[in-house]
N, C-alpha and C positions, 0 to 999 in steps of 0.2 A: 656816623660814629662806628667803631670797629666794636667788634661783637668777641665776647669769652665766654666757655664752654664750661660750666660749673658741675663736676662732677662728670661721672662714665656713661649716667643715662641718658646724656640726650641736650641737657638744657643747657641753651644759648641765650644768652642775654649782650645787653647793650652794657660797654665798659663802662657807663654810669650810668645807678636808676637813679630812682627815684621813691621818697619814702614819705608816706601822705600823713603820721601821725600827728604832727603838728597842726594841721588841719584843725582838728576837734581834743589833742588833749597834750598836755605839759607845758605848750608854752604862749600863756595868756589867748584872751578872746581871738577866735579867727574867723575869714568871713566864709561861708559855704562855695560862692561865687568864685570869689579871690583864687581858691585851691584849686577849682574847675579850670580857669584861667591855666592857672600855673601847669595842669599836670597837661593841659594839653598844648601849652607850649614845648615844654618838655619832651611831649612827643614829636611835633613837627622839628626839633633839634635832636631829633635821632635815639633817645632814649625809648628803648621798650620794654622795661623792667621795674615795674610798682607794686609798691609794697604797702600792707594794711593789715587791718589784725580786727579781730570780732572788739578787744579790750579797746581802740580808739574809737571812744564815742559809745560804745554796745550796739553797734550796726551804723551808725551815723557818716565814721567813715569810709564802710564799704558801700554803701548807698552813693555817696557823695562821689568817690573813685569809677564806682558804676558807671554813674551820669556823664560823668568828664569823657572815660573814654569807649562809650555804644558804641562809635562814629568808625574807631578804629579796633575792636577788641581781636580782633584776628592777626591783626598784626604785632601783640603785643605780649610778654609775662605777665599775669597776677596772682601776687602771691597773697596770704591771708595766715591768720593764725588762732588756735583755738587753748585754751588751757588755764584763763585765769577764770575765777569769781568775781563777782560785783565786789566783795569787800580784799579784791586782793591777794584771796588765797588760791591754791592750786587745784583744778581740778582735770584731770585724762582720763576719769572711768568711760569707759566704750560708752554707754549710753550717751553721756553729757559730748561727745567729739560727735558722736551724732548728728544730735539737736546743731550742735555749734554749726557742724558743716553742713547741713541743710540749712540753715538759717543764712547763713556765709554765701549759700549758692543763688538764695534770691535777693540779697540783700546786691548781692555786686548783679544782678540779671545774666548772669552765665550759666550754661550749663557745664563748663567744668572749670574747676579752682587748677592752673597750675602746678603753684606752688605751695603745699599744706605744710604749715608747720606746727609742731609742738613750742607754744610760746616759750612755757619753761619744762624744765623737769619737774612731775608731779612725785613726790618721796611717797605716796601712798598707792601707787598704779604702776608695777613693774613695765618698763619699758616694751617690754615685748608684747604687753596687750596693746600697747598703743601703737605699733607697728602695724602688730596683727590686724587691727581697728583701721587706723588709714590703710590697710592692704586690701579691705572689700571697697573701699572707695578706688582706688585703683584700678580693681577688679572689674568695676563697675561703671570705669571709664567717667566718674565724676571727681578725681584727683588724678594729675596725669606724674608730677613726681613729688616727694616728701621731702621735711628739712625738718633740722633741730635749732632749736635758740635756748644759748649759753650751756651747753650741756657740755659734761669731760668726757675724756678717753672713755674710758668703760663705759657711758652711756650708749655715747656713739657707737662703739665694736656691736653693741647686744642689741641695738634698734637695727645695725646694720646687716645684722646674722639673719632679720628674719624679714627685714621689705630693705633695699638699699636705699641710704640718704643721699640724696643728689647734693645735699647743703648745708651747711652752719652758719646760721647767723649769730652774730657778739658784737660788743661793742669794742670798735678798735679805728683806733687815730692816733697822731701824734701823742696825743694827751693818754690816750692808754694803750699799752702793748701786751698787756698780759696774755691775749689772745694767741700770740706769738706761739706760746709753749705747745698747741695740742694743731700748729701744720704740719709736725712729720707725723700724726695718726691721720689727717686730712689725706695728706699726701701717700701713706701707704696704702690707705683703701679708696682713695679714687674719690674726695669731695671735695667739694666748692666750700668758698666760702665767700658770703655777704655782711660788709663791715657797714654798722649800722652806727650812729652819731660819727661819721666821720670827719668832724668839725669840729668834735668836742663839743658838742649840744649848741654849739655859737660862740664858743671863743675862738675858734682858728676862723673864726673871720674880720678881724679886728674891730669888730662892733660892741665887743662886750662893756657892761658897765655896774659897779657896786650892787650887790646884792638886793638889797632895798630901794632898787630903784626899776624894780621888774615889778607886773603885775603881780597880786597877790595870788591868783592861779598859776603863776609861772614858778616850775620844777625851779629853777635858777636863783630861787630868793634860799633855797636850802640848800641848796648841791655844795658841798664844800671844796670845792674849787675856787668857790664864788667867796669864800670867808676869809675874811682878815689874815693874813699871812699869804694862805695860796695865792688870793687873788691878785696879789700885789708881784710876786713870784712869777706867775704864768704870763700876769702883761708884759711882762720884761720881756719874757720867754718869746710870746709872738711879736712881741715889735723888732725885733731881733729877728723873726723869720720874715717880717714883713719887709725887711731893708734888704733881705735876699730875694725875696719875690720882686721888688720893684726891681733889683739888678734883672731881672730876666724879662722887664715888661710884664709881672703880673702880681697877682693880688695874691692875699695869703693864705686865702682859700684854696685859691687853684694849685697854690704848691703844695697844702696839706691833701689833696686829693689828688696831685699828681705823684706824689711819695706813698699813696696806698698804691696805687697801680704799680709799681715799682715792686711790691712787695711779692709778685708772683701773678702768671696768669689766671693763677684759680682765686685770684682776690674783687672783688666788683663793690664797690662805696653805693651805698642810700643817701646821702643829702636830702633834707629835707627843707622844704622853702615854700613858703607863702607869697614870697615874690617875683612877679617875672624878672625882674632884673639881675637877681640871684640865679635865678636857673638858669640862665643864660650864662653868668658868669660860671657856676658851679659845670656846667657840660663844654666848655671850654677847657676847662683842664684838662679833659682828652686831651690833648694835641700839644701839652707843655711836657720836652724833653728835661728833664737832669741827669746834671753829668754826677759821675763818679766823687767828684771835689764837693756838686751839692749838697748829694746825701753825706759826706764827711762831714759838712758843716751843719748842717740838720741831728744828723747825731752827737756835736758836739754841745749843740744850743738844750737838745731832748734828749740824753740820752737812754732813757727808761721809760718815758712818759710825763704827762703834766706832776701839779701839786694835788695833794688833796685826793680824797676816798674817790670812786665813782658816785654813791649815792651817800647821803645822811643816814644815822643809825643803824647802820651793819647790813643795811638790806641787802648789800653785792650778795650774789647769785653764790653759789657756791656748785662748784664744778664736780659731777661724780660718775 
């Protein structure tokens, strides 16, 4: 698989990772095995970019990502993320990124994380401490480059004045583009960006199915995507993209992930999958061309984005 350079510092990753959250949380029971499985297919298909977070599972998934890839960890990115609470709320005071990242460092058996990111932005921990904070890990040779997740302009400029961000992650697919608006500050200061639900949590891959008929642990039974009006809306949307993906020989997946790769070389998709037959398909879209006529017809079917909020009850992220 062809390899993109996320940001001015250095970091090269595989033009599709690989995102282990679904492992251990959002969407219904999953088996520890299964992900093991998967991530190391994944890697023998040329992906070297996995991603986890202290919040999937509270160590579960980093233990789990650990295990899967011992065999090869030197060949590979792992990235990790520190910033929420058990009940949800935000925390980046120096001490708690700490704890996090020491805990982050045995939980995955590395002695250095990658990729550290600030899950979210914490409104009670000016950014600059939190730079400041990853920059003795830096220092210290146990974080080799930094990222932000969902964070605005202004965040980004004042993390980046005082340790440089190699990254952004956000959520961005077909189904949502808002992301769109903050790649000319990406772009003027030199960062990557990692697009996380690439899929639309599972609807660009034409499996999706009525809300109540997901696990009762699965994010999907409330995503309002998923609710009467949108839903009905969106399946249009991708069987509509899926009768263009069959014209090319593929699946509707591979053309929603081959339309992120389009979007710039500072852009790289997380897919997430629990199954081998997914991953396979999913890192195959490396290799699907569109033409100019596609993305027309892509933007005529999408023009904005799907139906429906990102999350229930106002939770979207708020950019600052």
């Amino acid at each position: 698989m062809r390899q993109r350079t996320l940001g001015r510092q250095g970091l090269t990753v595989s033009e599709i990772g690989y995102g282990a959250m679904g492992i251990h949380l959002a969407y219904g029971p999953g088996d520890e095995q299964e992900g093991i499985a998967t991530i190391r297919r994944a890697h023998e298909l040329g992906v070297t970019f996995f991603d986890t977070a202290e919040l999937y599972g509270w160590g579960e998934n980093e233990k789990t990502v650990g295990r899967a890839v011992k065999d090869f960890r030197d060949e590979i990115v792992i990235a990790t993320k520190f910033g929420f609470t058990r009940d949800f709320g935000y925390d980046s005071r120096p001490e708690h990124i700490r704890e996090v990242v020491d805990n982050s460092l045995r939980y995955l058996g590395v002695d250095q994380i990658d990729v550290l990111y600030q899950h979210r932005v914490d409104p009670n921990v000016p950014i600059e401490d939190v730079a400041g904070t990853v920059r003795e890990f830096v220092d210290a040779g146990k974080v080799k480059y930094f990222g932000l997740s969902e964070a605005g302009a202004q965040t980004i400029r004042r993390a980046h004045a005082v340790l440089p961000v190699s990254v952004l992650q956000t959520e961005y697919s077909l189904f949502e583009r808002d992301a769109e608006q903050l790649f000319p500050t990406l772009d003027e200061l030199g960062i990557g960006f990692v697009a996380y639900s690439p899929l639309g949590r599972g609807f660009l891959t034409g499996s999706a199915k009525p809300a109540d008929e997901y696990d009762a642990s699965d994010m999907r039974r409330t995503d309002p995507r998923w609710q009467p009006g949108n839903y009905e809306r969106n399946l249009a949307a991708v069987r509509r993209l899926t009768e263009l993906a069959k014209g090319k020989g593929a699946t509707v997946s591979q053309l929603a992930l081959a339309w992120l790769l389009t979007r710039g070389e500072q852009v790289v998709p997380i897919p997430g999958t629990r199954s081998l037959a997914r991953v396979e398909e999913n890192t195959t879209a490396a290799g699907l061309e569109l033409s100019p006529e596609d993305l027309a017809t892509i933007d005529e079917i999408l023009p904005t984005g799907g139906f429906g909020a990102r999350y229930a009850g106002g939770r979207t992220p708020t950019w600052v």
